[in-house]
C-alpha positions, 0 to 999 in steps of 0.5 A: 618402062625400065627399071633398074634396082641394083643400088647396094649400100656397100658400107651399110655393116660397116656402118652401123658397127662403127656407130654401136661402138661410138654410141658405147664409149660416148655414153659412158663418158657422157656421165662421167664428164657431166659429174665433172662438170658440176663437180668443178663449176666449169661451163666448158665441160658442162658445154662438151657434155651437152654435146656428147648427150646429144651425140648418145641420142644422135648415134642412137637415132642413127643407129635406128635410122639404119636398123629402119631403112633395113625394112623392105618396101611394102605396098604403103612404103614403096622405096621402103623406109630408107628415107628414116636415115635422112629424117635422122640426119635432120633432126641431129642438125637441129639438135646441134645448132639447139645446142650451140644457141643454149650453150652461147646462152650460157657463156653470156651469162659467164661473161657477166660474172665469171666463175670460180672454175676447178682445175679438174676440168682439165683431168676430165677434158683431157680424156674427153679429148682421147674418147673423141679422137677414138671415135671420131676415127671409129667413125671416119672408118665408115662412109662419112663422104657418101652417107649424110646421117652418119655423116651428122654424127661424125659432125657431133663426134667432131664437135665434142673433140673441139669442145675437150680441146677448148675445155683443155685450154681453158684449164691451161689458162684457169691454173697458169693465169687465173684467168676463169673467163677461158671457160665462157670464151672457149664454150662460145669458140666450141659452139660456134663450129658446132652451129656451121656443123649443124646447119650444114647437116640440117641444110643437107638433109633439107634438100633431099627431103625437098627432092633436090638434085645430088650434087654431082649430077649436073642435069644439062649433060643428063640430058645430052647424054640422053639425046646423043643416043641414037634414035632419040629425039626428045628428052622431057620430064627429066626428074634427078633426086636422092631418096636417101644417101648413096641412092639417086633416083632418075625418071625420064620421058624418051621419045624415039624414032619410028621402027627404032628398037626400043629395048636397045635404046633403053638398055644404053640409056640405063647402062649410060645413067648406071656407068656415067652418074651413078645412078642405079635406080632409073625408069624411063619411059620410052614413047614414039614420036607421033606420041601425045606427049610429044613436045612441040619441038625436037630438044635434042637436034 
């Protein structure tokens, strides 16, 4: 068996401050913007300050995803308890097409009858949209491209930044033209967004939870770059998954030509998977060629 475990999160503190800070000010606002929504009966602001709620539980539930998957491996857990992260990024995928579906809900019921809306709305989204913009880019400072679970808190930053856009226009509207029916219909362009946002999170997350391959492996040139080893004869039982972001995991069966150096063609072939794909925690099993689990035919003739 070879075994290498020298993955490392190189964004993992960079990580997890931007995610305190961000959990700081969109709690703060939070409040503030959940009392200006009652206080100016506008469905808009309470529809972005629904988001930021669950932009607080998201941050927060990333924040201890990431304090979790800090926790090392045991004899119960033996990758650890890295997986949480993903659990995290699922469950904030939920919480954001939830959202979506309660605030679509609501912006019906408006359409039928249209509130009186207060002007304030536009005060308070206006600052929403600053606090967003702050940590949307607090957020973008992090590895939002590799890392899925803060990824889907960049995603309900981003969300809640559409929502204060579409609460500010809706204001332009409501003290230009009286028009009170901008509030249902910026909360339904709002929550539209947000539902692709959260099902491609929840979507993401589901296929690394099912063991799906990465996206940027492609298994047939795993495969020949294996085979083109050489003294490789077959490669089987070739597994690629994601236990969570920023760490694929390879299993392999190699069989081998006889006398060949086994400790050489396991060294090239780590060194191959680390270099060409990424992939810092591989085991390969080498076996002879009069090997049980030979197969019937050579796949790499």
């Amino acid at each position: 068996m070879g075994h290498n475990h020298d993955h490392e999160h190189h964004h993992h503190n960079a990580n997890k401050k931007a995610l305190l800070i961000s959990f700081c000010l969109i709690t703060t606002f939070m409040v503030v913007e959940v009392i200006g929504g009652f206080l100016t009966n506008s469905l808009a602001l309470i529809s972005d300050a629904g988001h930021m709620l669950s932009d607080a539980a998201s941050l927060g539930l990333s924040l201890l995803a990431f304090k979790i998957g800090e926790k090392a491996a045991n004899k119960s857990k033996t990758y650890g308890y890295k997986r949480f992260e993903i659990l995290a990024a699922f469950f904030n995928g939920i919480a954001l097409l939830a959202i979506s579906l309660y605030i679509f809900w609501e912006a019906y019921h408006r359409f039928l009858e249209p509130p009186n809306v207060g002007a304030g709305m536009l005060i308070i989204a206006s600052i929403g949209f600053v606090v967003n913009i702050f940590v949307a880019w607090i957020l973008m400072k992090g590895d939002t491209e590799e890392n899925l679970n803060l990824r889907s808190a960049f995603l309900h930053v981003l969300g809640d930044l559409l929502g204060s856009v579409g609460a500010m226009v809706a204001g332009l509207f409501i003290i230009f033209f009286d028009w009170n029916i901008a509030d249902p219909v910026a909360s339904v362009i709002v929550s539209i967004l947000v539902l692709i946002s959260g099902w491609r999170v929840t979507k993401d997350s589901i296929h690394v939870l099912m063991e799906g391959k990465p996206s940027h492996i492609e298994m047939d040139l795993v495969e020949n770059t294996l085979c083109n080893i050489s003294g490789v004869k077959e490669v089987h039982d070739l597994h690629v998954w994601t236990i969570t972001s920023d760490f694929p995991t390879l299993t392999c069966h190699l069989i081998v030509e006889k006398g060949i150096d086994r400790d050489s063609i396991l060294e090239k072939a780590s060194d191959l998977l680390h270099n060409k794909f990424e992939l810092h925690h591989t085991t390969i099993q080498i076996e002879g060629d009069g090997s049980k689990f030979r197969q019937k035919e050579d796949n790499c003739n």
